[in-house]
N, C-alpha and C positions, 0 to 999 in steps of 0.2 A: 334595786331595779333601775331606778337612774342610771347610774354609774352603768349596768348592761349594755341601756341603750345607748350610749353615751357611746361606749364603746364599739357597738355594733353600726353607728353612724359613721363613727370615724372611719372604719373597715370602708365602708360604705364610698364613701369618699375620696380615700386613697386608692380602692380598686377603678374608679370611674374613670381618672385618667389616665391609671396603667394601660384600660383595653382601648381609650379611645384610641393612643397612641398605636397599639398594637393595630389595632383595624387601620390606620393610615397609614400605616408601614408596610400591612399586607396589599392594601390597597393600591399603592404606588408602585409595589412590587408586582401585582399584578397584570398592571397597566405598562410597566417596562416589558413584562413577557409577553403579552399581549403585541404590542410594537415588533418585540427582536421576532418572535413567532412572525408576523405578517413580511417581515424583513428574511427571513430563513424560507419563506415558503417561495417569495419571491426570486432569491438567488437558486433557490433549487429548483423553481420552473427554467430560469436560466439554464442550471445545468443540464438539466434535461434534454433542452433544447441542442445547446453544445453536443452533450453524449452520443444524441441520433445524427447532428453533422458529421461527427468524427466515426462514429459506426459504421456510417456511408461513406466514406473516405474510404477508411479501411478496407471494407468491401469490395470495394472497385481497384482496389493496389493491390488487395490481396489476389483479384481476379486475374490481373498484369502478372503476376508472380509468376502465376500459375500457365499462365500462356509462355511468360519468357523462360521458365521452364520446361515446358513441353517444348519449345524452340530448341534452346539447348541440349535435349536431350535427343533429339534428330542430330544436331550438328552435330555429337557428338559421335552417332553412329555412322555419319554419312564423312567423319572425320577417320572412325573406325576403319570404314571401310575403302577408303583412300589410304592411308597407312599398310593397309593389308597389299592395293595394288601395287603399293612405291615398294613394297620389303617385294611382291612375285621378280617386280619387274628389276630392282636393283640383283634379284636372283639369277635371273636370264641375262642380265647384261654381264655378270659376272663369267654365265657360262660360256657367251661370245665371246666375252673375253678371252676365256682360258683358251677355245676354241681357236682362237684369233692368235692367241699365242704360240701356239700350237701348232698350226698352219705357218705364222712366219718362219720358225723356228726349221719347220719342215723343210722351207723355201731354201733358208741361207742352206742346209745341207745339199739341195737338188741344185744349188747355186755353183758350189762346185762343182758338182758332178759334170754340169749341165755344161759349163767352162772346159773344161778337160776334153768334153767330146765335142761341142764346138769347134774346139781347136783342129780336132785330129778329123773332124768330118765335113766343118764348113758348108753345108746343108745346103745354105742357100746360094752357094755361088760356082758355076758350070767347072770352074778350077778342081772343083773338090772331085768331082767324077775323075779328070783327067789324073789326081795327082793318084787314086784310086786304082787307076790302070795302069799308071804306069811302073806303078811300084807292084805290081800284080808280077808274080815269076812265072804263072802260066795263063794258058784261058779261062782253064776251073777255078785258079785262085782268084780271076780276075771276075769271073760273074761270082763267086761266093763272096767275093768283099762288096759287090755289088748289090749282092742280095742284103748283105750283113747291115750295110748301109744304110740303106732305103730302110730297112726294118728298124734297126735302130734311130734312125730319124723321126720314123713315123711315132714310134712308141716313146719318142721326146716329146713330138710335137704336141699329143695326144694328154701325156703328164703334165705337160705344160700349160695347153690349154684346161683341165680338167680343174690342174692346182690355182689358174690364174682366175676359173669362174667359182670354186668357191671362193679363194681370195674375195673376189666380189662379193660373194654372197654374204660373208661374213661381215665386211665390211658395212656393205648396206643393210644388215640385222643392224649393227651395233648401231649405226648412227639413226634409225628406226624406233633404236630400245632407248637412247638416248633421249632422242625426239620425244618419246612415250612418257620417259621416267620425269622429263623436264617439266611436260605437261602434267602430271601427278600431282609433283611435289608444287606444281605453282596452284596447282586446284586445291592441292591441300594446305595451302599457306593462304589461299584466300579462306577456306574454311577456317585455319586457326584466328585469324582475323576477326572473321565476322564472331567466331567464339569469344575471342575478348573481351570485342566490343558487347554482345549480350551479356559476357559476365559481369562485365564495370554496371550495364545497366541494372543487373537481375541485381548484384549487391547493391547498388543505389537503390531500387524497389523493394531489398528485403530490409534495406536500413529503415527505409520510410515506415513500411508495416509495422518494425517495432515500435518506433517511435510512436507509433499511432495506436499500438497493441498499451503502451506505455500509457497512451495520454486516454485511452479508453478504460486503462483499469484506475487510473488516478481518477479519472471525474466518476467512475460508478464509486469508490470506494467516498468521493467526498457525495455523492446521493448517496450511498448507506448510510456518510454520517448525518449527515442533513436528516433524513431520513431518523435518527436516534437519538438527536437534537431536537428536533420539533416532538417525538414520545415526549421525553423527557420535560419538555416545557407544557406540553399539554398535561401533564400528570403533575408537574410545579402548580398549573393553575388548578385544577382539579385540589389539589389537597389545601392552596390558600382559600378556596371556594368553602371547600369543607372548614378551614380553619375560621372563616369570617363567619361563615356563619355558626357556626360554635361559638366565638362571639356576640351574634347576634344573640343567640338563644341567652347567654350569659348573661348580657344585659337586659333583656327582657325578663329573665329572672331574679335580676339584681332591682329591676323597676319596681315588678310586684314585690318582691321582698322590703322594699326602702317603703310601698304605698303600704304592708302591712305593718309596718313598726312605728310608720307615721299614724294609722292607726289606732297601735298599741298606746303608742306616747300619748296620742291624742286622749285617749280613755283614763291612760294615767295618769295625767293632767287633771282630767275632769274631777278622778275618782280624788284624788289630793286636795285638790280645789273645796271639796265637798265637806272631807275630813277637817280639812284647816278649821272651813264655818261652824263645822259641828264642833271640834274644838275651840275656837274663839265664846261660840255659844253658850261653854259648859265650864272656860274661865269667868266668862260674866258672871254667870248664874253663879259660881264660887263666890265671885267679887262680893256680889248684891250679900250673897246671905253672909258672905263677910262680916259684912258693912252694918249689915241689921246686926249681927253680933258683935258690932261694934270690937270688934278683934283689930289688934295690931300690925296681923301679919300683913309682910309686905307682897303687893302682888309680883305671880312669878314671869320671870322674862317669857318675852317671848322665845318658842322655837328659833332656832338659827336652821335656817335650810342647810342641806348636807353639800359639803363644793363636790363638782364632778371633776372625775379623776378621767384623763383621757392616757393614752398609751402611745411611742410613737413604734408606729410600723412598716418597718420597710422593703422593698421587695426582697426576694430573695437574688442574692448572687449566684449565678452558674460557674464553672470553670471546667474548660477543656479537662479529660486524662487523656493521657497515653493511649492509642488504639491498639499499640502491640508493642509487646517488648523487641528489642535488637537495637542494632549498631546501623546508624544512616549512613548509606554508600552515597549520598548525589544527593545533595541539597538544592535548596530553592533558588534558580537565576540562572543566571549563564553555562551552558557547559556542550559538551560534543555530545551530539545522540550519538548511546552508543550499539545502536545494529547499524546506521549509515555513517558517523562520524562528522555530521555535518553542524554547525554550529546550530544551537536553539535555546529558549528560554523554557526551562526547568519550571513548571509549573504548580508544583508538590516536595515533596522529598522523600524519599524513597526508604526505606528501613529495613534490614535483610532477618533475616531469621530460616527455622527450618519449616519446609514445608507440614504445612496443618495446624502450625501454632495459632490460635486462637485470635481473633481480632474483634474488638469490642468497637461500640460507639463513643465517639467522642466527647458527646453529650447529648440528653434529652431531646428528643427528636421526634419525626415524621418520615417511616422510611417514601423516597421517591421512585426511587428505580432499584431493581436487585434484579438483573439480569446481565447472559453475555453484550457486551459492546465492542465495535472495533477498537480497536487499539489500546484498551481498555482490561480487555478480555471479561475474565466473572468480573464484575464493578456491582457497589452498592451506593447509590446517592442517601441522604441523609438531609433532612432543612429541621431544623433548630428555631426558636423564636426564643431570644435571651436578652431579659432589660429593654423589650421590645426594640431590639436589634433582629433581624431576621439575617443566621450564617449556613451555609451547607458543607456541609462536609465529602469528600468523594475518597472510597477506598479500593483501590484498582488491582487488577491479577491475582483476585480470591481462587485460591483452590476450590472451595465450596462456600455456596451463600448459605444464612441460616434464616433467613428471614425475609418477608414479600411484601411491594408495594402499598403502603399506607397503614403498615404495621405502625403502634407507638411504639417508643423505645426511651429503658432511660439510659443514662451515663453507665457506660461500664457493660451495657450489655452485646453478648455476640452477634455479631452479623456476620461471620465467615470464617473460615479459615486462611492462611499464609500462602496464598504459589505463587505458580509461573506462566499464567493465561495469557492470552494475546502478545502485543508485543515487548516482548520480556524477556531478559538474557539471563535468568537467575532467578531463586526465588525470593519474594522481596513483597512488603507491600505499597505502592504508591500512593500515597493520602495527599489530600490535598483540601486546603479550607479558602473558602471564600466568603469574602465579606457581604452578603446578599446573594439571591440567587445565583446559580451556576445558568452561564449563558455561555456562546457561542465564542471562542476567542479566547473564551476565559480568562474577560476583563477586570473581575472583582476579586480573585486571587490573589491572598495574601502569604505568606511566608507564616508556617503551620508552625515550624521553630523554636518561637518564642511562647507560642500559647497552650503548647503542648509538654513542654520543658525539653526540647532535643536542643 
C-alpha cells in the first residue's frame, strides 16, 4: 500500500509541472494572439478605409471613360460623316473634271475649225465683206456669200460664246468643289485630331481604371484575408480557452485527488502507527512472560520498515508522420511562384500525388479551421500541444475535408483528401508546420522536411 502511494505521489508530482508549463505556453500563446488579433483588426480598418478611397477613385475615372467614350463615339460619327462628304465631293470633282476635259478637248478641235474659218471670213474686220464681193462672179453669188457669211459667223460667234460660258462654268464648279473638298478634308483632319487626342486620353483613363480595378481587387482580396486571419485567430484563442481550461479542470482534479491520498496516507499512517503499538505491546507481553519463564530465548528484532520503491516516469514523446504519401515538387524557401513567376518565400512544401489520396494528421491535435480559404483553397489548420511545445500544422488544396473545427484528432488520422483547390497548378498537398501558432506572415514557419522525413 506504501509503495501505491508512493507511486501515485510521484505521478502526482511529475504531472504538476507538465501542465503548469503547458498553461504558460498557452497562456503566452494566447496573449501573442490576442496582440497580432488587435494589430490584424487594425490594418484591416486601414484597408477598409483605402478600399472605399480607391472605389471612389475608380468610380469617378470610370465615369470620365464613359463620357470620353460617348465623346469619341460622336467623333467618330461626325468623322463618318465628313469622310462620306469628302468621298460625294472628291466624286463631283472628278465629274468636273472629266467634264472639264471634255470641254477642253472639245475646244482644241473648234480651235481649228474656228482658225480655218477665221482665215477665210475675218469676221471682224470691214476687208472681209470687200474680199467677199469681190471675189463674188455675180450679184446672186455675191449676196449668197454674204448671206453664207454672216450666218456662218453668227453661228461661230454663238459656239463660241456658248463653249467659252460653260468653259467658265466649269471652271468655276471645279475651283468651288475644290474650295469645298479643301474645307472637308481640313474639317475632317481637325476631327481626326481631336480623335486622337481623346484617344491618348480615353487609353490613359482606361489604363488608370485598371490599375485601380487592380488595386481594388488586391485590397478587397487582402480584407478577405484579413478577414480569415482574424476567424482563424479568434478560433486559435477559442480552442486555447478551452484548452486552459481543461487544464484548469485537470488540476483542480489533480488537487482533490492529491487532498484525498493525503488523506488516505494520512489514515494509513495512523492505522500503522496504531498496529506498530499494538505489536510492540504483544512483544513486551511475550518478553515479560518470557522472562517469568525465565527462557533463553532471545528477543526478536524489530520490524525493518519496508523501503519505498518509486518509478521514474517520463512524458511521452510525440513525433510527426507523414500526412501523405508522394514525391515533394517545391520545397521550403526560396523559389518562383509558380501561376505569376515572381520570386517568393516557400512557406511549406508541397507533395504531389493523385487526386483523393487520403491526408492524415501530422500528429495529435485540435482541429482549428477546416474550411475553404483564399489561396489556400479546402485548408485544414491543426494545433498540437507536444512536450508542452504548442505546433500547427496547415494542409492546403484538399479535395475534401473530413473533419470540423475543434474536432480532436490523433496522429495518423484523416482530415481530407489530395487536390487542386484554390491557387494550385496540379494536384498536390501544401503542408506546412509552424513552430507556435500560425499567424499572419507566417512568422513561426518552419521547414516540415526534416520532422516529417521528406
Amino acid at each position: 500500500m506504501k509503495r501505491s502511494l508512493a507511486l501515485g505521489l510521484c505521478m502526482t508530482l511529475l504531472a504538476a509541472p507538465v501542465m503548469a508549463t503547458e498553461k504558460e505556453t498557452l497562456r503566452e500563446r494566447q496573449d501573442r494572439l490576442s496582440k497580432q488579433l488587435e494589430a490584424s483588426k487594425k490594418a484591416q480598418a486601414e484597408t477598409d478605409v483605402e478600399l472605399e478611397l480607391t472605389e471612389a477613385e475608380r468610380d469617378a475615372v470610370s465615369t470620365e471613360v464613359r463620357a470620353v467614350n460617348e465623346r469619341l463615339d460622336s467623333l467618330s460619327e461626325q468623322i463618318a460623316v465628313q469622310q462620306s462628304e469628302a468621298d460625294e465631293a472628291r466624286a463631283e470633282l472628278e465629274v468636273t473634271r472629266r467634264q472639264l476635259a471634255a470641254q477642253e478637248q472639245y475646244l482644241e478641235d473648234q480651235k481649228a475649225l474656228l482658225s480655218e474659218r477665221l482665215r477665210v471670213l475675218q469676221i471682224h474686220e470691214d476687208r472681209s465683206y470687200l474680199q467677199v464681193i469681190f471675189e463674188s462672179r455675180s450679184f446672186g453669188d455675191f449676196v449668197a456669200r454674204l448671206v453664207t457669211a454672216q450666218s456662218i459667223a453668227e453661228q461661230d460667234r454663238d459656239l463660241i460664246h456658248t463653249f467659252m460660258t460653260e468653259v467658265d462654268r466649269l471652271e468655276s464648279l471645279e475651283t468651288a468643289q475644290r474650295t469645298q473638298l479643301s474645307f472637308v478634308k481640313q474639317k475632317e483632319r481637325e476631327l481626326v485630331i481631336t480623335k486622337q487626342a481623346l484617344d491618348r486620353a480615353a487609353e490613359e483613363k482606361r489604363a488608370l481604371l485598371s490599375e485601380l480595378n487592380d488595386q481594388v481587387e488586391l485590397l478587397e482580396l487582402e480584407q478577405m484575408t484579413r478577414e480569415e486571419e482574424q476567424a482563424l485567430m479568434d478560433e486559435q484563442r477559442r480552442i486555447i480557452a478551452g484548452q486552459l481550461e481543461a487544464i484548469a479542470v485537470a488540476e483542480r482534479e489533480a488537487a482533490e485527488a492529491e487532498a484525498r491520498r493525503q488523506a488516505e496516507a494520512k489514515a494509513a499512517a495512523e492505522a500503522q502507527a496504531k498496529a506498530e503499538v499494538e505489536a510492540r505491546a504483544r512483544q513486551e507481553a511475550e518478553a515479560k512472560a518470557a522472562a517469568d519463564a525465565k527462557s533463553n530465548t532471545t528477543p526478536a528484532a524489530p520490524p525493518v520498515p519496508p523501503v519505498e520503491v518509486t518509478e521514474n516516469v517520463t512524458a511521452p514523446v510525440s513525433t510527426f508522420v507523414r500526412p501523405v504519401s508522394g514525391y515533394v515538387s517545391s520545397r521550403f524557401g526560396p523559389r518562383a511562384n509558380p501561376l505569376t513567376g515572381a520570386p517568393e518565400s516557400h512557406r511549406g512544401i508541397d507533395i504531389v500525388n493523385a487526386t483523393g489520396t487520403p491526408v492524415v494528421s501530422a500528429a495529435p491535435g485540435i482541429v482549428i479551421k477546416a474550411a475553404p480559404a483564399t489561396g489556400y483553397g479546402n485548408v485544414v489548420f491543426v494545433s498540437h500541444v507536444i512536450q508542452g511545445q504548442v505546433w500547427t500544422t496547415v494542409y492546403g488544396h484538399l479535395d475534401s475535408i473530413t473533419v470540423a473545427p475543434g474536432q480532436t484528432l490523433s496522429a495518423g488520422q484523416t482530415v481530407g483528401t489530395l487536390g487542386n483547390t484554390g491557387w494550385s497548378t496540379g494536384p498536390h498537398l501544401h503542408f506546412e508546420l509552424h513552430r507556435g501558432e500560425w499567424a499572419p506572415g507566417q512568422p513561426n514557419a518552419v521547414d516540415p522536411g526534416p520532422y516529417i522525413g521528406y
